[in-house]
N, C-alpha and C positions, 0 to 999 in steps of 0.2 A: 465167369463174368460175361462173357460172350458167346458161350457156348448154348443158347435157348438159340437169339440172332441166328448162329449157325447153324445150327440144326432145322434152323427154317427156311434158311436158304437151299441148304439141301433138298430140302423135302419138295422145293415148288420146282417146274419146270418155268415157268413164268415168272417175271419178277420185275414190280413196275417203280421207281424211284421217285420221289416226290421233293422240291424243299419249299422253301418259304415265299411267298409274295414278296414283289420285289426284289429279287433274288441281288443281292451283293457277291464279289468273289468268294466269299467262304460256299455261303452256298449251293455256286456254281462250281466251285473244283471239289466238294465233299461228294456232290450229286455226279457228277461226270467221270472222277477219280474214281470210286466205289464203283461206277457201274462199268468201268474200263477194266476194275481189276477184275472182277465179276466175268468179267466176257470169258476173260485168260486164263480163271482158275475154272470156271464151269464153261467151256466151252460149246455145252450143248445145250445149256439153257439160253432162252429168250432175254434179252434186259431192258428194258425202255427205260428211258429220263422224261418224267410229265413235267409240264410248267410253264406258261407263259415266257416270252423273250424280250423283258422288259427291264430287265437290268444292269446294273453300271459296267459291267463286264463281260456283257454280250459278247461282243467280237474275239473274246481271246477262246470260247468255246461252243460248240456245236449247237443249233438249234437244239429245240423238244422234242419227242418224238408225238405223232400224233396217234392218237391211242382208242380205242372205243368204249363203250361202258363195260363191254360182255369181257373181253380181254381184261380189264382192270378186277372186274368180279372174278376173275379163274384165278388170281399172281397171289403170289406176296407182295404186299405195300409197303415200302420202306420209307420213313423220313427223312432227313438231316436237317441238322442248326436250325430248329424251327419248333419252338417254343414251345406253345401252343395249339390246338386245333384249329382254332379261327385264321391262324396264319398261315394253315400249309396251302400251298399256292392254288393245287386241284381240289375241292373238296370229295372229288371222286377214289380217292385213295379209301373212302372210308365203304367202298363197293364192295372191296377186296376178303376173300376170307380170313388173311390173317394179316393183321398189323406189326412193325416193328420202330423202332425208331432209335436214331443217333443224336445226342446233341450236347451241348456246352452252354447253357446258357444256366446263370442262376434263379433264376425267374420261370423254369420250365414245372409244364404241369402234364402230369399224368393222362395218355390219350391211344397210346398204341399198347397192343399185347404183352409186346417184349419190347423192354428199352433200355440205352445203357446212357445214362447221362454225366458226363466228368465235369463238371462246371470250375475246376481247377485249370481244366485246358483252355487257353488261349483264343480259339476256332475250333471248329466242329473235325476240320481236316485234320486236324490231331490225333483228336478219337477214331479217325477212321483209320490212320496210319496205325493207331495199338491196336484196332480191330486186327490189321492185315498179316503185326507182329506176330500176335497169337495165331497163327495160322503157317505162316514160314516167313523168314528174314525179306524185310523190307527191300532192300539191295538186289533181291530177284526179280520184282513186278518191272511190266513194261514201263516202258520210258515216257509213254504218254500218259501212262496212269501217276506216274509219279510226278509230271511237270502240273497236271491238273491240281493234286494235292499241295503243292509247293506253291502253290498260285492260292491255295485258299491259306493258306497258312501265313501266307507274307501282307495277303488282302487284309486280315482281322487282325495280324498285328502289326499293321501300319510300319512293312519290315521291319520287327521286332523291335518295335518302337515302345508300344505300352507297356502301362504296367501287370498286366496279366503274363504278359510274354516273361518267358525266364530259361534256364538252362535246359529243358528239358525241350521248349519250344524248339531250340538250338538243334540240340543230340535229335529230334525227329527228322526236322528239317536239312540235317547233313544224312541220314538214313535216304531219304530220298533225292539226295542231290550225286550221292555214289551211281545210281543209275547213268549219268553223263547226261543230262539236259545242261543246255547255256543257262547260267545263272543270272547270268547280263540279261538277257532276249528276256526270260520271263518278269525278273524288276522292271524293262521296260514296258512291257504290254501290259502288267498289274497297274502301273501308275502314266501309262500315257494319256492324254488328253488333246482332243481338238482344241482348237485356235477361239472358238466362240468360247470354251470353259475356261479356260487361260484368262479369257478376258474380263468374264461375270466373276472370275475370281480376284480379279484386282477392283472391279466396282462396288463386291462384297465387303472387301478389307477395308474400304473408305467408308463404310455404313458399322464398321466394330465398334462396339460401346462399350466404354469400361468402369466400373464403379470402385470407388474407393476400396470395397471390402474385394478385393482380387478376383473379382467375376468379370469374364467377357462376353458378349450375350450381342447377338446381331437377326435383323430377320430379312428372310430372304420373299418377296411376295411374288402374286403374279405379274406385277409392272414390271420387276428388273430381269424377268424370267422371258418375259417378250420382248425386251426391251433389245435382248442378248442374241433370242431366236433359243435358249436351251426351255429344257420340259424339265418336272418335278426332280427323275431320278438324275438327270445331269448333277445336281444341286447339293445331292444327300452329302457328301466328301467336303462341303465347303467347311462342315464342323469341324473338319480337323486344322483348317487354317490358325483357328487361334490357338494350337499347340506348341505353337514355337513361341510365342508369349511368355516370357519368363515371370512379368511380376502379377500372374494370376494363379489362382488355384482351382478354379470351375469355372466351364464355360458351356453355353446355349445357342443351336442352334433354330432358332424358329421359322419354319417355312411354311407358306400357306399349302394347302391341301388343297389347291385349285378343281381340280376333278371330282372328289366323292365330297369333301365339303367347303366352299368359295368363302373366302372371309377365314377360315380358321384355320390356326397351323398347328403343324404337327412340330415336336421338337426331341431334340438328340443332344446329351446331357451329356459332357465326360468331366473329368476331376484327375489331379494328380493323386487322387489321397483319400478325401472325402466318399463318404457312402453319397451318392446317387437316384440309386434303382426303389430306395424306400420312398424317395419323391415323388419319384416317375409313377410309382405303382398308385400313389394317392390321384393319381390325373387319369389313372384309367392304362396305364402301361407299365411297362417294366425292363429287365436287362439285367446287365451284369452290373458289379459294385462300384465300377470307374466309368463305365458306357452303359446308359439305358436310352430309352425313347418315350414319347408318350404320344397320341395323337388326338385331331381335333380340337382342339384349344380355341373357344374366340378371346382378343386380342385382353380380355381383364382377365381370364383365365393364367395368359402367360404371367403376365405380371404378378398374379398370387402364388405364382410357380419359383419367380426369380426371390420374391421374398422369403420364402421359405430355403429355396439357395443358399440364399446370407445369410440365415438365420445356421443352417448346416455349414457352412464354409466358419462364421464366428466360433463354434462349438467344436469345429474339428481342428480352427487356428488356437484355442485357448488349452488346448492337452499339455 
């Protein structure tokens, strides 16, 4: 199952790590975990992490490394959690001789040489933890490679909050937590927040809209975004606000796409139950069966989006 990946790691001296645009913690502890264990198991190989430093979880891990073309053309390119081609963050990954890729999403589509996709797992850092399995016991990698990965695993299941998350999520995540990192220190650096997001996060809660058929649906634009001093990716996590919401069954986050397109938002779909991602993927997006995304949306767009919501939430409430 793993043994192509392997054997291509093997084979390069060089080895350049790529993930997604926008990078969220899964991302960033799949990419920095892998290439930490990477360092300790092949110590004589080269590892770089490519990718912009714009994500909600910047500060709990290392910048990018800054890379050249000629260098990225010699490695192996490897992905993680990242769907797509149009998403992976560098498009210079695709310089490379030989492609691989990790991911978890059920929405993924075919792009690198060798890939190992479990769209059963929770976060991509899952799949990187059964990558390491097969390889020797998890309980041996270093302590920063393991806090990286425990850091993406708690980031996508919203500490094993979702419904994806389940026993196995668990048994990985106690695999890497035997290494002896503070369990405490990494929940709190996963979900801390400055003082301005705290705040947009209580002026969001006053703009939740709820419809009789148990949808919650709020949008977030570029007035309340300045309003606050926070930028796009501050923002992304405010979808999960309406999960503690007990008398709903789907909710929307719509945020405008200030930057690449002004006027339309982009939006992030979860469900206790209801499929999802078959929505998203009709708007031009996609994800997994309880969280997808879709992007660019102008404002009648969303609105054909929340219909069709109800239309899915009546048909999943009448089983």
């Amino acid at each position: 199952m793993f043994s192509q990946i392997r054997d291509c790691i093997e084979s390069y001296d060089t080895i350049t790590i790529f993930r997604h645009i926008k990078p969220d913690g899964d991302a960033y502890g799949s990419q920095f975990g892998l290439a930490t264990y990477l360092k300790y198991r092949y110590p004589n190989k080269k590892i770089y992490c490519v990718g912009s430093n714009e994500g909600r979880n910047a500060g709990l891990f290392p910048e990018a490394d800054v890379v050249s073309d000629e260098l990225i053309a010699s490695s192996l390119a490897i992905s993680v959690d990242t769907s797509t081609k149009d998403r992976v963050d560098d498009q210079r990954m695709f310089l490379a001789k030989k492609t691989c890729k990790f991911d978890h999403h059920d929405s993924s589509e075919p792009y690198a040489d060798h890939e190992v996709v479990f769209p059963k797992q929770s976060s991509c850092a899952e799949v990187i933890v059964k990558f390491i399995e097969s390889i020797e016991p998890v309980e041996n990698i270093p302590v920063q490679a393991a806090t990286y990965l425990y850091a993406g695993i708690i980031s996508d299941t919203q500490d094993f909050s979702i419904t994806t998350a389940n026993y196995e999520s668990l048994e990985l995540a106690g695999k890497l937590a035997r290494t002896g990192f503070s369990l405490s220190e990494v929940h709190y650096l996963v979900n801390r927040q400055p003082a301005k997001i705290f705040q947009v996060t209580s002026a969001f809660r006053a703009r939740m809209q709820f419809t009789d058929n148990h949808i919650g649906y709020g949008y977030c634009d570029k007035a309340l975004m300045d309003e606050y001093g926070v930028e796009y990716t501050d923002c992304k996590d405010l979808v999960n606000q309406f999960g503690i919401v007990g008398d709903i069954e789907a909710w929307v986050l719509f945020i405008e796409d200030y930057l690449e397109h002004p006027g339309e938002f982009n939006a992030s779909l979860r469900s206790r139950g209801c499929i999802v991602n078959k929505i998203a993927s009709r708007y031009g997006g996609g994800g997994h069966k309880q969280a997808a995304g879709t992007k660019a949306m102008p404002m009648e767009k969303t609105k054909e989006l929340l219909k069709e919501l109800d239309a899915e939430v009546t048909r999943y409430l009448s089983k």
